[in-house]
PDB file of N, CA, C and O in Angstrom:
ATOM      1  N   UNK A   1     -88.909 -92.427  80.619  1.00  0.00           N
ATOM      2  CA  UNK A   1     -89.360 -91.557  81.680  1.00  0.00           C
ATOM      3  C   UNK A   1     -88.523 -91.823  82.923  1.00  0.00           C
ATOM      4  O   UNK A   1     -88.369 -92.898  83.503  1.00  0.00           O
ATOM      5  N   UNK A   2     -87.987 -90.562  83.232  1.00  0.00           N
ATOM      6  CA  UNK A   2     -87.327 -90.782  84.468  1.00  0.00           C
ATOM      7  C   UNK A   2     -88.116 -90.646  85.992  1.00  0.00           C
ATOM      8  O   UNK A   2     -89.174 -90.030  86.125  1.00  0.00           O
ATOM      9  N   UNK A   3     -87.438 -91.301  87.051  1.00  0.00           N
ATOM     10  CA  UNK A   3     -88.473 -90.671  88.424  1.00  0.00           C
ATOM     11  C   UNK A   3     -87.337 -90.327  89.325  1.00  0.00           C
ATOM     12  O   UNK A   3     -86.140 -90.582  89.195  1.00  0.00           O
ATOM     13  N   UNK A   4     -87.875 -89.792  90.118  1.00  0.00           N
ATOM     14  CA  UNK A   4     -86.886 -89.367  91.711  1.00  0.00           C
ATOM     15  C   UNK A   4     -87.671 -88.824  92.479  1.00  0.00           C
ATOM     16  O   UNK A   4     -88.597 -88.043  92.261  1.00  0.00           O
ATOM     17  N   UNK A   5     -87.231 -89.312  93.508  1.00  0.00           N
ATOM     18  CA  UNK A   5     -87.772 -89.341  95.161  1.00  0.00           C
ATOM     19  C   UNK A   5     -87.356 -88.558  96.294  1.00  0.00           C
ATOM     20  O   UNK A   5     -86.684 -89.258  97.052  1.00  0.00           O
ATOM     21  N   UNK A   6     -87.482 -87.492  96.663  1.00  0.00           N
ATOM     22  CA  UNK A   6     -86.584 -86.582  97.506  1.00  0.00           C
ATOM     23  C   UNK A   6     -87.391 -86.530  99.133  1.00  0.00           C
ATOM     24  O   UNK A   6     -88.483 -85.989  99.309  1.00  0.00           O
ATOM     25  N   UNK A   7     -86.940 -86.912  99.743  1.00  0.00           N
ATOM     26  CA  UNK A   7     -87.235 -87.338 101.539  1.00  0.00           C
ATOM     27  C   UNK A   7     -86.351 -86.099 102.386  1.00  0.00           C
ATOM     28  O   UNK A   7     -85.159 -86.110 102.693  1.00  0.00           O
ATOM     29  N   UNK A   8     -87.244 -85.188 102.606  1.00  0.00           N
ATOM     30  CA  UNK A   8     -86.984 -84.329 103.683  1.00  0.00           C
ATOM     31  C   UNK A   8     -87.665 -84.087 104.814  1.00  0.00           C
ATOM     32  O   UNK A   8     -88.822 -83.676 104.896  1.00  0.00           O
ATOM     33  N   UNK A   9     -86.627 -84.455 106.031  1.00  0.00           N
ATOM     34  CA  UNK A   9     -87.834 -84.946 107.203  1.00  0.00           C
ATOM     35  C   UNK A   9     -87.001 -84.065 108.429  1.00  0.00           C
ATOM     36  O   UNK A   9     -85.779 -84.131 108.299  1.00  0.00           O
ATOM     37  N   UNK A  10     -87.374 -83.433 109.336  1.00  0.00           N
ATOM     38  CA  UNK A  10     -86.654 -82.829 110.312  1.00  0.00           C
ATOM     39  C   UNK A  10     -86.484 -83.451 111.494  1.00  0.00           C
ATOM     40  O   UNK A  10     -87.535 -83.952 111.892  1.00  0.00           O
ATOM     41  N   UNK A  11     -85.546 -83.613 112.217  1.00  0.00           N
ATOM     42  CA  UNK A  11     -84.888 -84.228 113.725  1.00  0.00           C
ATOM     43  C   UNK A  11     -86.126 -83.981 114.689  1.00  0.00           C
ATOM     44  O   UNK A  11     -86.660 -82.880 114.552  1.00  0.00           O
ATOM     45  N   UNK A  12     -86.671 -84.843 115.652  1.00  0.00           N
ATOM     46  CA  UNK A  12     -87.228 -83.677 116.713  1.00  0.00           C
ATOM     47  C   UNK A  12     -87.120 -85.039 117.418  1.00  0.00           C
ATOM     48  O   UNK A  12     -87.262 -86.229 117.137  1.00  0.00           O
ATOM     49  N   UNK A  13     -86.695 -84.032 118.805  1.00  0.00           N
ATOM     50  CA  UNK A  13     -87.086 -84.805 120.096  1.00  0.00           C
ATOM     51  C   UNK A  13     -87.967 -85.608 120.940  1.00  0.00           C
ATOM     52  O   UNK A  13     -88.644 -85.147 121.858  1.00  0.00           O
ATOM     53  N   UNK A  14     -87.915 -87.110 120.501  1.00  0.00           N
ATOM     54  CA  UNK A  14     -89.353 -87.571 121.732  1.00  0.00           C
ATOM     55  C   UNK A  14     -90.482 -86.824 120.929  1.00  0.00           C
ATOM     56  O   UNK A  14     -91.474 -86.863 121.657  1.00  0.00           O
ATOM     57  N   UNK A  15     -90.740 -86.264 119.945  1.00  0.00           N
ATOM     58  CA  UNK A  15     -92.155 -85.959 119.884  1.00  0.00           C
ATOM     59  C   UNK A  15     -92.761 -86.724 118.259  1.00  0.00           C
ATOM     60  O   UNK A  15     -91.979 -87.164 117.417  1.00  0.00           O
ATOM     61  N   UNK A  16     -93.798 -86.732 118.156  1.00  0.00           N
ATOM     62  CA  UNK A  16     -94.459 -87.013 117.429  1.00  0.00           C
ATOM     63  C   UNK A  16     -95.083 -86.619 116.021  1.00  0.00           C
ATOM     64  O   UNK A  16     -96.307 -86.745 116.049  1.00  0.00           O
ATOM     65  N   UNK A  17     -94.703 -86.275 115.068  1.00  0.00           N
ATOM     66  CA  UNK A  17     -94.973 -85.437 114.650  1.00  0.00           C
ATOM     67  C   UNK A  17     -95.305 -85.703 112.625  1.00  0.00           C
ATOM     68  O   UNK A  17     -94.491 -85.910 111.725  1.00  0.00           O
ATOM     69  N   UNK A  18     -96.615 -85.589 112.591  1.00  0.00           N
ATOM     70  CA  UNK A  18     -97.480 -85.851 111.603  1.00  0.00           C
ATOM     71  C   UNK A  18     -96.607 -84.885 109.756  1.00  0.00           C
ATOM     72  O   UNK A  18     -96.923 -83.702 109.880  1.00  0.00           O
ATOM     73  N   UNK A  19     -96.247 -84.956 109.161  1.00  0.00           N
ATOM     74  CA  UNK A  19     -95.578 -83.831 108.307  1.00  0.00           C
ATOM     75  C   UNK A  19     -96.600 -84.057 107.178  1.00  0.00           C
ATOM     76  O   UNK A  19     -97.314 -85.058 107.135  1.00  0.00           O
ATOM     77  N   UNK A  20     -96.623 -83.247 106.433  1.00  0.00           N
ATOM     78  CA  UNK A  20     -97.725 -83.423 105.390  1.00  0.00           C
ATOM     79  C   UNK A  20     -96.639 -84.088 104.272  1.00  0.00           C
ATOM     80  O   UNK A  20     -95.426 -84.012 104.465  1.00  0.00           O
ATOM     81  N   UNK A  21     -97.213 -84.744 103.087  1.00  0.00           N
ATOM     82  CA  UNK A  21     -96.454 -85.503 101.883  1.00  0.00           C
ATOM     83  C   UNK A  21     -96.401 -84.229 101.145  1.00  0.00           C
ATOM     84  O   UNK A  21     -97.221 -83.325 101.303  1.00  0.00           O
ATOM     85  N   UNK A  22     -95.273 -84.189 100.226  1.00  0.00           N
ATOM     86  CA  UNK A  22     -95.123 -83.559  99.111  1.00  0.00           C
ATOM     87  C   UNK A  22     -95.232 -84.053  97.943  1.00  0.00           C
ATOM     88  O   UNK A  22     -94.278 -84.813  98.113  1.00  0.00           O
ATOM     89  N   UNK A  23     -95.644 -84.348  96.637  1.00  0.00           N
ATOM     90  CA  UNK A  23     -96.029 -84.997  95.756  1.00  0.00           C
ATOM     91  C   UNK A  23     -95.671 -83.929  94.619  1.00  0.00           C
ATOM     92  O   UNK A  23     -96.318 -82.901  94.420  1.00  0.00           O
ATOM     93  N   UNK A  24     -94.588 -84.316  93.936  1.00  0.00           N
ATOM     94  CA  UNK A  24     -94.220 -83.713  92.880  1.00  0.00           C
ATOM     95  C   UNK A  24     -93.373 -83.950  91.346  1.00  0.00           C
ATOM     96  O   UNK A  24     -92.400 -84.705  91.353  1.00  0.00           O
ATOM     97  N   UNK A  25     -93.799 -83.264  90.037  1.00  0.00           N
ATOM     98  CA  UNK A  25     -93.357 -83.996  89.155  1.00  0.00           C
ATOM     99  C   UNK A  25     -91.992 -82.712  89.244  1.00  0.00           C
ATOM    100  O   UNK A  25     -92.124 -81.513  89.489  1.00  0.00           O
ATOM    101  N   UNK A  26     -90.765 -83.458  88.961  1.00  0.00           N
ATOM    102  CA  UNK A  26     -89.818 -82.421  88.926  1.00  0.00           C
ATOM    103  C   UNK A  26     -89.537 -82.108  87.835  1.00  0.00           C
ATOM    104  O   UNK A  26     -89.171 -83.081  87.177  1.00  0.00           O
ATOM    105  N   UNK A  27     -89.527 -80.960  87.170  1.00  0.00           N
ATOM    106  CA  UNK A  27     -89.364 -80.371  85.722  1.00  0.00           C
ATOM    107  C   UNK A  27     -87.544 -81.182  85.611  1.00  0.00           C
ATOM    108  O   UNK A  27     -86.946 -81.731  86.536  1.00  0.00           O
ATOM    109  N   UNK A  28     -87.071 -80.990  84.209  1.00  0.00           N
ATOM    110  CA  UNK A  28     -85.743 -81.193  83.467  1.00  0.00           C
ATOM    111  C   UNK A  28     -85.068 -79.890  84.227  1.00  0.00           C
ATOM    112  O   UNK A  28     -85.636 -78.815  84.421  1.00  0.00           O
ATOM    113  N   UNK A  29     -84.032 -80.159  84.523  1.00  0.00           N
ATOM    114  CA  UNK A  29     -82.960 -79.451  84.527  1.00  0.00           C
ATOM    115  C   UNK A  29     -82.959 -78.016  83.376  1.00  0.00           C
ATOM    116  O   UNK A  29     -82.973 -76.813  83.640  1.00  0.00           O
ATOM    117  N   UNK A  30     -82.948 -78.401  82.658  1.00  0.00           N
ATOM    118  CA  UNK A  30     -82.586 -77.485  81.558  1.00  0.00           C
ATOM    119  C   UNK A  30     -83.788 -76.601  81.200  1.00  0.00           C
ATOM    120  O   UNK A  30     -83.772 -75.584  80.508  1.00  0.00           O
ATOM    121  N   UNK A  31     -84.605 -77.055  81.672  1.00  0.00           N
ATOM    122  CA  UNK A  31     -85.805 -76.078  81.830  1.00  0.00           C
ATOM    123  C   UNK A  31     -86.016 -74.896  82.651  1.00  0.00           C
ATOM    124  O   UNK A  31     -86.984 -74.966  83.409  1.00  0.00           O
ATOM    125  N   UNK A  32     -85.462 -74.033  82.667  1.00  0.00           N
ATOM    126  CA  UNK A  32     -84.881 -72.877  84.142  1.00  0.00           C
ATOM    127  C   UNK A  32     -86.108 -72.476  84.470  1.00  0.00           C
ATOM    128  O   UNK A  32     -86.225 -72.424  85.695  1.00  0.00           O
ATOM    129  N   UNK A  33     -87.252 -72.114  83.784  1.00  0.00           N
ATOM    130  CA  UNK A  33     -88.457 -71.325  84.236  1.00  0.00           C
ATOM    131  C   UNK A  33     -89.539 -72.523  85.178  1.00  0.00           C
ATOM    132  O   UNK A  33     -90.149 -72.174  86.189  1.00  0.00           O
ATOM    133  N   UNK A  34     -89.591 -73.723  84.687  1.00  0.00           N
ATOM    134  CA  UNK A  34     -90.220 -74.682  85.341  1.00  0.00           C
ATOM    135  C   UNK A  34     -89.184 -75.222  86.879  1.00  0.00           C
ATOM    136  O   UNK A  34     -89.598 -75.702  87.934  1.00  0.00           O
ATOM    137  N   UNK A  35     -88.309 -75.029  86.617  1.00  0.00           N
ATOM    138  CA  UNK A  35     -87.132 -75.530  87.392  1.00  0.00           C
ATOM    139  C   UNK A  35     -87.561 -74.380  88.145  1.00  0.00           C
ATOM    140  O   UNK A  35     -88.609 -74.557  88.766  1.00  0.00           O
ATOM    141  N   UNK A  36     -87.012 -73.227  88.253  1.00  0.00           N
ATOM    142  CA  UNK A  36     -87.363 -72.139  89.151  1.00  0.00           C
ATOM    143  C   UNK A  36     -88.781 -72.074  90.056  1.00  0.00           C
ATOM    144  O   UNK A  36     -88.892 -71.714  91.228  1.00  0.00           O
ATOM    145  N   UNK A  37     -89.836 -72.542  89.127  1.00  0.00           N
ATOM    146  CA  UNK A  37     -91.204 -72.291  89.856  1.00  0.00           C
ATOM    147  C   UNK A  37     -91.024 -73.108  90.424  1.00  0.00           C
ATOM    148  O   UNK A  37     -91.479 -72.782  91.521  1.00  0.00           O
ATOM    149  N   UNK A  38     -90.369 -74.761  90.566  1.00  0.00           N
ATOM    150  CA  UNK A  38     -90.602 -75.684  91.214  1.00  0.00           C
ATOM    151  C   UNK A  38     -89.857 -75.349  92.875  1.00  0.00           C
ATOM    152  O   UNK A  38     -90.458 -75.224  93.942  1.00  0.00           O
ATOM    153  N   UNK A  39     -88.520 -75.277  92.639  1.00  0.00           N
ATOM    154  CA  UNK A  39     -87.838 -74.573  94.251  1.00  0.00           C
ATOM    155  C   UNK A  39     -88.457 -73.727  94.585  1.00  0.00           C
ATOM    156  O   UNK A  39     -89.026 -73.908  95.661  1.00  0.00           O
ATOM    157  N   UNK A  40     -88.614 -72.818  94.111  1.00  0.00           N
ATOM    158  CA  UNK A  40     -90.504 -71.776  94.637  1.00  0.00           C
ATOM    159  C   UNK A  40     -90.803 -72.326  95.611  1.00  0.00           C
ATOM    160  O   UNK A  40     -90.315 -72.221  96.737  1.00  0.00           O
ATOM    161  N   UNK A  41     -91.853 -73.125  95.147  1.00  0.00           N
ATOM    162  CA  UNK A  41     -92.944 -74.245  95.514  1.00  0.00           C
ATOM    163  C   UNK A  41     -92.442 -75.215  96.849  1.00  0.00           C
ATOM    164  O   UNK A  41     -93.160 -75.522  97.801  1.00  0.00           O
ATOM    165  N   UNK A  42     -91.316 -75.521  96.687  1.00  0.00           N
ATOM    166  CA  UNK A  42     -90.497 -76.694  97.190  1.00  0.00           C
ATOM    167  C   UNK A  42     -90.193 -75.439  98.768  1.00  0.00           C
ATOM    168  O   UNK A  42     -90.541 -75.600  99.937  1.00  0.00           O
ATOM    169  N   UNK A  43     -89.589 -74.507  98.256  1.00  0.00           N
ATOM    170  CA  UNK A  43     -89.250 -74.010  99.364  1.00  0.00           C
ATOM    171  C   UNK A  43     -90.204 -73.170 100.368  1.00  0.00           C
ATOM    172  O   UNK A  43     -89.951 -72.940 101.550  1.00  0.00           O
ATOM    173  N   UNK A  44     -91.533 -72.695  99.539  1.00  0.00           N
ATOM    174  CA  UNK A  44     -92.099 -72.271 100.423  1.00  0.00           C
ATOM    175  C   UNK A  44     -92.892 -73.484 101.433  1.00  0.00           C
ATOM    176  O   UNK A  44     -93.371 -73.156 102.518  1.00  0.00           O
ATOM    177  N   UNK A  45     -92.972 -75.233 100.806  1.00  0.00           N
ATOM    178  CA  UNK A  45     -93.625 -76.103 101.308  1.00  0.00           C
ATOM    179  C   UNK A  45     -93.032 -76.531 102.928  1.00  0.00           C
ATOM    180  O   UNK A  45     -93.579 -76.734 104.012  1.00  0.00           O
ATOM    181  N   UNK A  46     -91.364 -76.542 102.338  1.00  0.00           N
ATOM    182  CA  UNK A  46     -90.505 -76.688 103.237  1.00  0.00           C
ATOM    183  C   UNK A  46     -90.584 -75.808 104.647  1.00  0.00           C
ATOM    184  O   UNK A  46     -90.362 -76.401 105.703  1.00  0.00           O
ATOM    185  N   UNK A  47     -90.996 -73.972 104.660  1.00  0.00           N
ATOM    186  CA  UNK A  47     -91.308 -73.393 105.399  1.00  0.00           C
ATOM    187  C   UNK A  47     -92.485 -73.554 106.435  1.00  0.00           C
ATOM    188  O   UNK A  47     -92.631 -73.081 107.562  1.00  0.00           O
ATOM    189  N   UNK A  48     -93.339 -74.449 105.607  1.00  0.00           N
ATOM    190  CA  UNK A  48     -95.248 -74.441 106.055  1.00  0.00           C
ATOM    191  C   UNK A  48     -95.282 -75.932 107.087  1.00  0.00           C
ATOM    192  O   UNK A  48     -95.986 -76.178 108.066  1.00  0.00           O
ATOM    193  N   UNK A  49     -94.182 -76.789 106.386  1.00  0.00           N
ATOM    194  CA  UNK A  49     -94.076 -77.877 106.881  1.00  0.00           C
ATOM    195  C   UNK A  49     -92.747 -78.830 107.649  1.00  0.00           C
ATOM    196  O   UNK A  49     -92.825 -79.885 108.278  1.00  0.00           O
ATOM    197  N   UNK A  50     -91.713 -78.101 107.356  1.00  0.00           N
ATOM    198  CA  UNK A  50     -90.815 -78.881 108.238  1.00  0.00           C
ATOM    199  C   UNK A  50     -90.308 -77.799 109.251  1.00  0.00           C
ATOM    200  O   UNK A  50     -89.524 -78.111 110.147  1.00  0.00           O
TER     201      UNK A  50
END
């Protein structure tokens, strides 16, 4: 079983700022339909939260 850890955090000035965790199993590569739903997911989280 493989794992990986992906840390996306945005710059901000002097401020403070709480980001929610993302918690996710990342499908195989070679899996395009699970792979696809996952950047979905990933990118709309990215919009809501960073």
């Amino acid at each position: 079983m493989r794992s990986s850890l992906l840390i996306l955090r945005r710059k901000v000035d002097n401020e403070k700022v709480t980001a929610q965790v993302l918690l996710a199993q990342i499908p195989e590569l070679s899996n395009k339909e699970d792979f696809s739903k996952f950047v979905s997911q990933l990118e709309t989280w990215k919009k809501e939260n960073l």
